[in-house]
Biopython code that builds the backbone (N, CA, C, O; Angstrom):
import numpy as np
from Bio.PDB.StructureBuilder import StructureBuilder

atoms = [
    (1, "UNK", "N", (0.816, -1.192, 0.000)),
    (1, "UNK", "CA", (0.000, 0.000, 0.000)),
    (1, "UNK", "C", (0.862, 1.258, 0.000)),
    (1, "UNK", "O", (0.653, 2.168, -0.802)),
    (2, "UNK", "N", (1.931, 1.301, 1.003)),
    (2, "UNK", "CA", (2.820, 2.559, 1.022)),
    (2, "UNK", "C", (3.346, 2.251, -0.661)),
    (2, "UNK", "O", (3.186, 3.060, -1.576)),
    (3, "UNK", "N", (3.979, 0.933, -0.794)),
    (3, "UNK", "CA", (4.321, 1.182, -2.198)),
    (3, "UNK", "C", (4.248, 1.708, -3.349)),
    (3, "UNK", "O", (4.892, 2.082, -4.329)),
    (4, "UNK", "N", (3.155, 1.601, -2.855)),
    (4, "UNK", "CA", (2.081, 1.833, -4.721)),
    (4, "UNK", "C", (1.885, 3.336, -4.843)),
    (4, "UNK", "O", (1.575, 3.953, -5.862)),
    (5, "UNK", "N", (2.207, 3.988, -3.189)),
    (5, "UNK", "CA", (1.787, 5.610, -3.090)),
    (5, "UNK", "C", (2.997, 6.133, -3.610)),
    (5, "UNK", "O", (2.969, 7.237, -4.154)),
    (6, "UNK", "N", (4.050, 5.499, -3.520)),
    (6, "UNK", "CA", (5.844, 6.249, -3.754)),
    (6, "UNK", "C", (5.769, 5.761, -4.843)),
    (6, "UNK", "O", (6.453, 6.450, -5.600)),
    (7, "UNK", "N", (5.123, 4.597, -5.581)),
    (7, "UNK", "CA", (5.148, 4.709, -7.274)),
    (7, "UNK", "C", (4.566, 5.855, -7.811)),
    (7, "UNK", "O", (5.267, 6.515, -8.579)),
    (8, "UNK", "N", (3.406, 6.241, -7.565)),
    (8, "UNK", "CA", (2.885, 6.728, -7.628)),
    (8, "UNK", "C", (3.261, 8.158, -7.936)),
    (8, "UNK", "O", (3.238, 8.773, -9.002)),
    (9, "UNK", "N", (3.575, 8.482, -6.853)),
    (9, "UNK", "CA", (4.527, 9.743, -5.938)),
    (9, "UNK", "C", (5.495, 10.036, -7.156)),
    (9, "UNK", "O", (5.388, 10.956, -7.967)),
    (10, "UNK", "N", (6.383, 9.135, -7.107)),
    (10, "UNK", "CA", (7.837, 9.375, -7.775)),
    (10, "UNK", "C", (7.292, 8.931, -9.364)),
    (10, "UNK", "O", (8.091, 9.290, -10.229)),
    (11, "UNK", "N", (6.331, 8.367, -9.778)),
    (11, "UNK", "CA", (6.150, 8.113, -11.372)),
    (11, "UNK", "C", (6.949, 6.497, -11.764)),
    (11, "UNK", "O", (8.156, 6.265, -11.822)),
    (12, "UNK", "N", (5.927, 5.662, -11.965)),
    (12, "UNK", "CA", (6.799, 4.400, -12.294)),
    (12, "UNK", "C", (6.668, 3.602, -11.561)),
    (12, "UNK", "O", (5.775, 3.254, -10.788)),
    (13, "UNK", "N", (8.507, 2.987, -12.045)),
    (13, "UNK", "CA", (8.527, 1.644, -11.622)),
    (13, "UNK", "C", (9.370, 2.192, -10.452)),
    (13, "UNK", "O", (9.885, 3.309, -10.426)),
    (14, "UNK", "N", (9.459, 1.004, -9.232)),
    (14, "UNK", "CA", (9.900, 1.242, -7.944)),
    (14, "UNK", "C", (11.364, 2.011, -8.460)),
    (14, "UNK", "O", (12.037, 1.850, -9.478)),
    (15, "UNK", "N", (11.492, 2.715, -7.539)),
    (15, "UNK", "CA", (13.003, 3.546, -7.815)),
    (15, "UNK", "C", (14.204, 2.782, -6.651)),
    (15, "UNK", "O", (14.147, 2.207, -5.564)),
    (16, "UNK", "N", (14.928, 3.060, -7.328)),
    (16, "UNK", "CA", (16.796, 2.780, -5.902)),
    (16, "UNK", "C", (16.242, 3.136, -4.881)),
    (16, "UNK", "O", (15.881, 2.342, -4.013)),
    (17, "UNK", "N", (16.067, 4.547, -4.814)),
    (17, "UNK", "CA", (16.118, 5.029, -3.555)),
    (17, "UNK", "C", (14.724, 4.645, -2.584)),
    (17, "UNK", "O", (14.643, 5.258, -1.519)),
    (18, "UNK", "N", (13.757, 3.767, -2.882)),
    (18, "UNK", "CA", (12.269, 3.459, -2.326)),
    (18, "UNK", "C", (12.762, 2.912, -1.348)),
    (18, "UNK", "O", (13.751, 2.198, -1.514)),
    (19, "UNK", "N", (12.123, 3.124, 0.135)),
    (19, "UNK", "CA", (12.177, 2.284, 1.550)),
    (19, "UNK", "C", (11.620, 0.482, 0.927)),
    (19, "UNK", "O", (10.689, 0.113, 0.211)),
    (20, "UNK", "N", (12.540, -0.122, 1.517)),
    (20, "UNK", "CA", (11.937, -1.718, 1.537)),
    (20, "UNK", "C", (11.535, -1.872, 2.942)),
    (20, "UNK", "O", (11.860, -1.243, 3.949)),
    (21, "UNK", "N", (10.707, -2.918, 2.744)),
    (21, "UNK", "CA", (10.228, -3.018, 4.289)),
    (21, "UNK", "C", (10.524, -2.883, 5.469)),
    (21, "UNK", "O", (9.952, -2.424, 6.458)),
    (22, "UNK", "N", (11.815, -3.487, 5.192)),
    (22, "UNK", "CA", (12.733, -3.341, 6.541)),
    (22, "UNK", "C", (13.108, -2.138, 6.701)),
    (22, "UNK", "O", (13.440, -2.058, 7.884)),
    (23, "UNK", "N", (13.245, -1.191, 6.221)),
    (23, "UNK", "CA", (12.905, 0.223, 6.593)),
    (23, "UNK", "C", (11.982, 0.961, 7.632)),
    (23, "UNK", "O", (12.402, 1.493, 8.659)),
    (24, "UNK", "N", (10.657, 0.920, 7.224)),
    (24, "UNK", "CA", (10.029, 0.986, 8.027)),
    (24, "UNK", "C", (10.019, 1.237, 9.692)),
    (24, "UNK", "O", (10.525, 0.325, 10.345)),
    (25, "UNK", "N", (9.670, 1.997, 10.185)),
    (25, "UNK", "CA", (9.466, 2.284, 11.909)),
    (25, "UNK", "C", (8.628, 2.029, 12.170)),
    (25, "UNK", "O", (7.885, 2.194, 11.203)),
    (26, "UNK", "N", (7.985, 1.572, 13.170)),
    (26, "UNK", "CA", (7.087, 1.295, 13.686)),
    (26, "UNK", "C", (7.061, 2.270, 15.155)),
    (26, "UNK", "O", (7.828, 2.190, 16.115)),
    (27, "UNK", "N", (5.883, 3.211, 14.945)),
    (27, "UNK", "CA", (5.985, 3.996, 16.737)),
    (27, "UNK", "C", (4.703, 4.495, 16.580)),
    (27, "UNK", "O", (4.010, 4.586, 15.566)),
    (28, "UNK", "N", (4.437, 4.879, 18.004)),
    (28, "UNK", "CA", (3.515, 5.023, 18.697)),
    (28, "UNK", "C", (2.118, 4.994, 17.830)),
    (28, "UNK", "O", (1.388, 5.985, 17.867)),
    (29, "UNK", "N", (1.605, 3.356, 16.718)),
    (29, "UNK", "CA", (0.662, 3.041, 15.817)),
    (29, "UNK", "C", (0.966, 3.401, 14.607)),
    (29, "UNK", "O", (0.272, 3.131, 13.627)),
    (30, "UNK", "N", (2.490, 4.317, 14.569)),
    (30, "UNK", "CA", (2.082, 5.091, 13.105)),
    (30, "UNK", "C", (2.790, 4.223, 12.474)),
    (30, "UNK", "O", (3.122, 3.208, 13.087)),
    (31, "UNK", "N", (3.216, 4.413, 11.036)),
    (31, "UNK", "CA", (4.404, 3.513, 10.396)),
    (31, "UNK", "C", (5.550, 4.746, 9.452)),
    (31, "UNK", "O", (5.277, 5.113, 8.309)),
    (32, "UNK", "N", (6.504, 5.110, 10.035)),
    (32, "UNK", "CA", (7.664, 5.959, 9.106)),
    (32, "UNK", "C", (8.629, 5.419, 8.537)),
    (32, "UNK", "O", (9.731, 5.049, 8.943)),
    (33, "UNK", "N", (8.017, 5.394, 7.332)),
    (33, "UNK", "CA", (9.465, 5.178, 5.409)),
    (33, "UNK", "C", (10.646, 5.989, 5.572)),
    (33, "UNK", "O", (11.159, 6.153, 4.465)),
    (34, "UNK", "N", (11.226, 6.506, 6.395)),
    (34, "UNK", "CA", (12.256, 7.104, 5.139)),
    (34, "UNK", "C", (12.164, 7.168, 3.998)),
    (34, "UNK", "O", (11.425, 6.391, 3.393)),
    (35, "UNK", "N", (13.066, 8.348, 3.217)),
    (35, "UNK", "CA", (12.838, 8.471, 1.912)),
    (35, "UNK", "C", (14.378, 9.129, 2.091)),
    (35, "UNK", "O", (14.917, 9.827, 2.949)),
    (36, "UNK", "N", (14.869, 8.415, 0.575)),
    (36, "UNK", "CA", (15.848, 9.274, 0.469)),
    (36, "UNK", "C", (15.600, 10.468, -0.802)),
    (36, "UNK", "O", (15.149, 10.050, -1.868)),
    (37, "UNK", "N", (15.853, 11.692, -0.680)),
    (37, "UNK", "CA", (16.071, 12.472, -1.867)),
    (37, "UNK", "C", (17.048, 13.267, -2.083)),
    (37, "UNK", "O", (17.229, 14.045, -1.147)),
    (38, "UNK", "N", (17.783, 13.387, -2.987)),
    (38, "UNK", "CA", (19.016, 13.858, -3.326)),
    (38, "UNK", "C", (18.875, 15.353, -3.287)),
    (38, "UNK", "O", (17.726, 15.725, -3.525)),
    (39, "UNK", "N", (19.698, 16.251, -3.063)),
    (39, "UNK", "CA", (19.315, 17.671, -3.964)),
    (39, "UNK", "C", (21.132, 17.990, -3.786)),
    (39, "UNK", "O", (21.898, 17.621, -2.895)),
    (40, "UNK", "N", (21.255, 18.384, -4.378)),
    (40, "UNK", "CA", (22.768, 19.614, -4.626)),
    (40, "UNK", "C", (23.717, 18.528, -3.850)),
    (40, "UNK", "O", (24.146, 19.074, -2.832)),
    (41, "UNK", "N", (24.196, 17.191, -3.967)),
    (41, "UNK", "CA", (25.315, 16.451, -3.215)),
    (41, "UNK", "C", (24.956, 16.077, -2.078)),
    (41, "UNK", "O", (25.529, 15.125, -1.549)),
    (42, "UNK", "N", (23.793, 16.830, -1.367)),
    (42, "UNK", "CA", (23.373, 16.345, 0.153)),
    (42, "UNK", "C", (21.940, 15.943, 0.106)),
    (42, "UNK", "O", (21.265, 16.576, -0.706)),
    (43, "UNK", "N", (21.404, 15.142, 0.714)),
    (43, "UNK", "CA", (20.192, 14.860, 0.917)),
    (43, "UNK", "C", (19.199, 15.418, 2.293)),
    (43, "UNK", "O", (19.333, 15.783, 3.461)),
    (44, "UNK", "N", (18.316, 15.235, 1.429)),
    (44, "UNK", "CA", (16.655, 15.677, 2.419)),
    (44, "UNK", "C", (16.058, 14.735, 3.545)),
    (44, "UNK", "O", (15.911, 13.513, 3.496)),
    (45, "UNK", "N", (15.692, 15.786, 4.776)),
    (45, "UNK", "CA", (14.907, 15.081, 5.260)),
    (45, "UNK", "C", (13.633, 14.897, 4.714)),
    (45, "UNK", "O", (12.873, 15.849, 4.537)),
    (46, "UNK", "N", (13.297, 13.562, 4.390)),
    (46, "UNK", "CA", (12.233, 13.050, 4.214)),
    (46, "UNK", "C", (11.581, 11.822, 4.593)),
    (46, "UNK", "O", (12.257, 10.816, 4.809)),
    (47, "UNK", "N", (9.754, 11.813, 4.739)),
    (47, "UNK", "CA", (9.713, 10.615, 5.228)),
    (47, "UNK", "C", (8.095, 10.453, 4.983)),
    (47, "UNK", "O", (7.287, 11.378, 4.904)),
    (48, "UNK", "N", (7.924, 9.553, 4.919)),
    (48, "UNK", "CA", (5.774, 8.723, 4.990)),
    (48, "UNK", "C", (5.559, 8.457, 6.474)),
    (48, "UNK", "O", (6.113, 7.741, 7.308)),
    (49, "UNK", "N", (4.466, 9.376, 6.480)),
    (49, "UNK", "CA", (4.090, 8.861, 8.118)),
    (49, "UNK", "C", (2.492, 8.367, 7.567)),
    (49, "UNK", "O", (1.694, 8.927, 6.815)),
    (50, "UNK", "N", (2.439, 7.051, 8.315)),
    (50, "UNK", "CA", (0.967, 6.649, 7.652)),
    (50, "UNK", "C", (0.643, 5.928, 9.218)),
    (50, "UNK", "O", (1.470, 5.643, 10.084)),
    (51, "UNK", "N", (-0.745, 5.761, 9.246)),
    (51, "UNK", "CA", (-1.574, 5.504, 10.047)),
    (51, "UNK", "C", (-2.800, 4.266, 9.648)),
    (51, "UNK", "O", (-3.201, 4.517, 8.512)),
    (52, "UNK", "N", (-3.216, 3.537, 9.985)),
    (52, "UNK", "CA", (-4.250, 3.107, 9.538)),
    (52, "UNK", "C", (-5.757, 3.528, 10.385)),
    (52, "UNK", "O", (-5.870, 3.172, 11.558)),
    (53, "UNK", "N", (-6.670, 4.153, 9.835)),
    (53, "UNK", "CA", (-8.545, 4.606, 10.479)),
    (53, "UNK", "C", (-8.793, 3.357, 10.167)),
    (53, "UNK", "O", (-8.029, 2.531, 9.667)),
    (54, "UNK", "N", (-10.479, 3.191, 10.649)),
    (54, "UNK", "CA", (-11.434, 2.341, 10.048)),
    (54, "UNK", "C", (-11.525, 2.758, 8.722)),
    (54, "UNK", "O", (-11.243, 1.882, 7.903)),
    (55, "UNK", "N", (-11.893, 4.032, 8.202)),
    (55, "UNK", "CA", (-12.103, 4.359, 6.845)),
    (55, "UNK", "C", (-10.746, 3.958, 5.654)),
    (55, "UNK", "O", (-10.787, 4.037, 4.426)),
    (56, "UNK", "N", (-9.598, 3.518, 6.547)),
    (56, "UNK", "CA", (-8.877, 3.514, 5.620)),
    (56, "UNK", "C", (-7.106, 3.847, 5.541)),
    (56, "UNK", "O", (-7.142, 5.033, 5.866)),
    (57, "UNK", "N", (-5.708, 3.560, 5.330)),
    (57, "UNK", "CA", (-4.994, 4.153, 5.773)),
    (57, "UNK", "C", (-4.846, 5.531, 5.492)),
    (57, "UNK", "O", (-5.613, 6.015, 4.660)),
    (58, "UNK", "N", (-4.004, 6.246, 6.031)),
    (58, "UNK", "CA", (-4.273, 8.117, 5.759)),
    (58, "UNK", "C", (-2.101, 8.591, 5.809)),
    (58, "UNK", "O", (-1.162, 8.429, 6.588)),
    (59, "UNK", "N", (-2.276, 9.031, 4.817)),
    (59, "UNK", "CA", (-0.508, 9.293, 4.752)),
    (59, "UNK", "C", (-0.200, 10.962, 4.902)),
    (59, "UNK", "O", (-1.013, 11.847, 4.634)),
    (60, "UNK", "N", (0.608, 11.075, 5.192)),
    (60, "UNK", "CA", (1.498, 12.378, 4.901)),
    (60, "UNK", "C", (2.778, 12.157, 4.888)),
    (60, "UNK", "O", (3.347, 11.210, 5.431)),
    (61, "UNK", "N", (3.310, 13.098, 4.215)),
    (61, "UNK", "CA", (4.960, 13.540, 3.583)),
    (61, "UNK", "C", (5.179, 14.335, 4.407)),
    (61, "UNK", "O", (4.449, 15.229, 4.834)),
    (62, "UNK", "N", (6.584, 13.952, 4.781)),
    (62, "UNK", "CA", (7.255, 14.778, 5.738)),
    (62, "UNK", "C", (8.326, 15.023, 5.295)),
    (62, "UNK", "O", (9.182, 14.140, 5.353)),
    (63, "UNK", "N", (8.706, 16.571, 4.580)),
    (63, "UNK", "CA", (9.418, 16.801, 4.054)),
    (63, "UNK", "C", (10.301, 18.391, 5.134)),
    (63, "UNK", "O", (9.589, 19.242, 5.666)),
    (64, "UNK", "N", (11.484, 18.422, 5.200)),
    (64, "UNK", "CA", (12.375, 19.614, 5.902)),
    (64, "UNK", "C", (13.615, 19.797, 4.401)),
    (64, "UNK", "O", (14.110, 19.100, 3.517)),
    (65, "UNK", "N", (13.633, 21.102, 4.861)),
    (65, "UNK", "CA", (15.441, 21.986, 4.214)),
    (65, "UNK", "C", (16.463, 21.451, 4.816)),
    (65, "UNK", "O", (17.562, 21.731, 4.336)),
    (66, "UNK", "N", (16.425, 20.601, 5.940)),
    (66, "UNK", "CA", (17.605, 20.043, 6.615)),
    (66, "UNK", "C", (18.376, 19.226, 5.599)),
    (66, "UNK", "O", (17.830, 18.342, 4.939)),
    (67, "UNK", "N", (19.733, 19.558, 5.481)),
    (67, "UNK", "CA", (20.054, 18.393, 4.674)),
    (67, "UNK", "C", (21.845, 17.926, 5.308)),
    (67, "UNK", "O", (22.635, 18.592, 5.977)),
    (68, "UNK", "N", (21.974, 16.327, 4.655)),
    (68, "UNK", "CA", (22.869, 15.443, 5.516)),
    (68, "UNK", "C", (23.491, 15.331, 4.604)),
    (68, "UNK", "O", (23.034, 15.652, 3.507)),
    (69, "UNK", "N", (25.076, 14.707, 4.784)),
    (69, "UNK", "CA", (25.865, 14.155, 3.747)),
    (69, "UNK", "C", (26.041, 13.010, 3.311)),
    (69, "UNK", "O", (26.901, 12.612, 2.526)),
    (70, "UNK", "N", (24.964, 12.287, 3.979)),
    (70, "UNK", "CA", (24.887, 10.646, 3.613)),
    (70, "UNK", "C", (23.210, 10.368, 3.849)),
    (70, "UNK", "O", (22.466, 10.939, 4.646)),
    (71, "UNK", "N", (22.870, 9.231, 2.817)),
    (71, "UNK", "CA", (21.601, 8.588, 2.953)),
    (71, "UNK", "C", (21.198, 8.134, 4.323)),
    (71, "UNK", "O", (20.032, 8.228, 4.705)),
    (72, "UNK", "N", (22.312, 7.566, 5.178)),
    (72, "UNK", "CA", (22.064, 6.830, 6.075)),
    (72, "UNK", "C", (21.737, 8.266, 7.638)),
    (72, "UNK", "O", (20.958, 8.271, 8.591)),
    (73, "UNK", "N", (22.673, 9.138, 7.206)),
    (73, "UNK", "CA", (21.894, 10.434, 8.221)),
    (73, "UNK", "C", (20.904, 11.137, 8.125)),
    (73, "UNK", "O", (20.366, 11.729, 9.060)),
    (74, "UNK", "N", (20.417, 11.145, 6.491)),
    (74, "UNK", "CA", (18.971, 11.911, 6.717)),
    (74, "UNK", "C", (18.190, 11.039, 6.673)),
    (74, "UNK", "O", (17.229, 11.460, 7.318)),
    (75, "UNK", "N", (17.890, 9.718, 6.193)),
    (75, "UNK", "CA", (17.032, 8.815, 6.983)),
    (75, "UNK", "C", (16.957, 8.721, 8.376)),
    (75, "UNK", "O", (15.849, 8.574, 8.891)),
    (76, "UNK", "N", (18.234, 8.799, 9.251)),
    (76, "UNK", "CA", (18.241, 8.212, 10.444)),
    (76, "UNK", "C", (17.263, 9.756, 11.745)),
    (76, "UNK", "O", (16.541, 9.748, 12.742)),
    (77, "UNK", "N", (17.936, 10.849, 10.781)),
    (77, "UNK", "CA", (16.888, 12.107, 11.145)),
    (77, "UNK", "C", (15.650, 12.501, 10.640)),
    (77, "UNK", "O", (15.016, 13.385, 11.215)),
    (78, "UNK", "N", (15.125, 11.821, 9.392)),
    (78, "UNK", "CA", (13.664, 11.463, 8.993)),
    (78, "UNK", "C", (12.965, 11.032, 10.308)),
    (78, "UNK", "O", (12.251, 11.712, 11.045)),
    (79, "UNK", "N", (13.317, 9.838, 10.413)),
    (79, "UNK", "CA", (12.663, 8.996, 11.598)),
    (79, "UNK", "C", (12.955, 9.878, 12.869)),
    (79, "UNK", "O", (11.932, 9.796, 13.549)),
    (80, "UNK", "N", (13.708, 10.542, 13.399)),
    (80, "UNK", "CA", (13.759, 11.226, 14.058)),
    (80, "UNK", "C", (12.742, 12.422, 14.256)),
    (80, "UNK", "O", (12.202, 12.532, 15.357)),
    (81, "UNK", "N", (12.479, 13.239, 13.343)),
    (81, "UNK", "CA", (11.879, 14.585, 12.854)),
    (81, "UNK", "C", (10.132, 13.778, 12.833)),
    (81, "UNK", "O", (9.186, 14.474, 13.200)),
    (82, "UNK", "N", (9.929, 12.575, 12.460)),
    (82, "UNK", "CA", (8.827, 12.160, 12.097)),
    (82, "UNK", "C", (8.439, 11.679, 13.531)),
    (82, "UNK", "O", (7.224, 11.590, 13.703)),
    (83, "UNK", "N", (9.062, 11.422, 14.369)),
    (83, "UNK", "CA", (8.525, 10.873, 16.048)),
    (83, "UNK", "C", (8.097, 12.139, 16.505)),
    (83, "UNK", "O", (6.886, 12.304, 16.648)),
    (84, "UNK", "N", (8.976, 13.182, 16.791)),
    (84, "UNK", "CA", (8.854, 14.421, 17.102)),
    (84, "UNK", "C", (7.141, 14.881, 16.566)),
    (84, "UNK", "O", (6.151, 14.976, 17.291)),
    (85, "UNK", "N", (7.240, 15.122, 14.986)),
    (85, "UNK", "CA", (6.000, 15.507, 14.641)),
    (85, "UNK", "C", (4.507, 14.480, 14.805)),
    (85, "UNK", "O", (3.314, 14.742, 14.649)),
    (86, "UNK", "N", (5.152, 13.381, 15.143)),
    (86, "UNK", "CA", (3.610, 12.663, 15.749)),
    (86, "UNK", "C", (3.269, 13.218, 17.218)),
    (86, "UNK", "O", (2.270, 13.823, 17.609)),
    (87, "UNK", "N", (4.764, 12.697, 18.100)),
    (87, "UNK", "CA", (4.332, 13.197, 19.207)),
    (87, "UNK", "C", (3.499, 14.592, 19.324)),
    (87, "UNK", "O", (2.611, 14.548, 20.175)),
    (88, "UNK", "N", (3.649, 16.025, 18.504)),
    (88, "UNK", "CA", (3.766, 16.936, 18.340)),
    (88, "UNK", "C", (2.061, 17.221, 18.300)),
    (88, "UNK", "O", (1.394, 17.812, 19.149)),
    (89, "UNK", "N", (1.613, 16.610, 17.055)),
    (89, "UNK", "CA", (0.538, 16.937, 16.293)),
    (89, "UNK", "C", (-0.550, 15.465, 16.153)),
    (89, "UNK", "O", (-1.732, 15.615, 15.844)),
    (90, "UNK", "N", (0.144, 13.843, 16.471)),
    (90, "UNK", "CA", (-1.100, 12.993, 16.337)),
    (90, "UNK", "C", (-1.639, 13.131, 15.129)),
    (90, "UNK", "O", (-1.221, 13.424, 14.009)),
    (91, "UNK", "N", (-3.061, 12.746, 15.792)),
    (91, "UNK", "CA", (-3.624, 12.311, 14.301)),
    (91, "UNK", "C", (-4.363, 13.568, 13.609)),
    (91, "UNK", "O", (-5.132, 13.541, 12.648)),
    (92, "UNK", "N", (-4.015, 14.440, 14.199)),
    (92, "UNK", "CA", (-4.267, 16.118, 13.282)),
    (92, "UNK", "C", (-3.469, 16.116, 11.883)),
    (92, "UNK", "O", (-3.851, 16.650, 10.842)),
    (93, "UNK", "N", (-2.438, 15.496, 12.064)),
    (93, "UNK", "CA", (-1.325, 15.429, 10.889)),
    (93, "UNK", "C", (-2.059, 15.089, 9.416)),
    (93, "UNK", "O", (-1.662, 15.602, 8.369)),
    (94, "UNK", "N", (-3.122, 14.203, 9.482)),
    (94, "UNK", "CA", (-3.630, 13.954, 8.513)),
    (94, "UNK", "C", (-4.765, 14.730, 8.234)),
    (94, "UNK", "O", (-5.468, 14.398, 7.280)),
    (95, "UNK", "N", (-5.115, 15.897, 9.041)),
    (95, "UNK", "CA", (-6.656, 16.574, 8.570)),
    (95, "UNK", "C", (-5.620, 17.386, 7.054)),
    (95, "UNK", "O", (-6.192, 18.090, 6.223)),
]
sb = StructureBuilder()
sb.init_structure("model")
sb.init_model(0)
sb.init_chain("A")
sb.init_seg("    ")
for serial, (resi, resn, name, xyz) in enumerate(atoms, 1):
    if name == "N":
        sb.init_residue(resn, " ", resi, " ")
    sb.init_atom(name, np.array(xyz, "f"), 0.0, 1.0, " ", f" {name:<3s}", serial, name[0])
structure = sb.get_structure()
């Protein structure tokens, strides 16, 4: 389901840079992807924070200007930035 939204998202067929499962976080009900995105030699924080309702799962992009010099630090501050903003905001995140 997250899959098909980052095909989607990004156009196509799965890309390099797509979270595989084992990616994934699991916290407090929600589920956070990492994402990697490149810009100018350094990469973005980015990330999928998804939830599942009765009506259905409900996503948002969590995107910052912060940027790292390796995939493995702005993922590791995705998931970081994305706990913060649940704790922060809950399930408002998706109105």
């Amino acid at each position: 389901m997250a899959f098909d939204f980052l095909r989607r998202l990004f156009g196509g067929a799965r890309a390099a840079d797509e979270p595989d499962p084992a990616s994934v976080v699991e916290y407090r009900g929600y589920r956070i992807l990492p994402l990697v995105r490149a810009q100018g030699g350094q990469y973005l924080t980015c990330a999928l924070i998804e939830k599942d309702f009765p009506d259905g799962p409900k996503r948002h992009e969590l995107i910052r200007a912060d940027t790292h010099a390796s995939p493995d630090d702005a993922k590791a501050f995705a998931v970081q930035k994305a706990r913060q903003v649940i704790d922060e905001q809950g399930d408002r995140l998706f109105r």
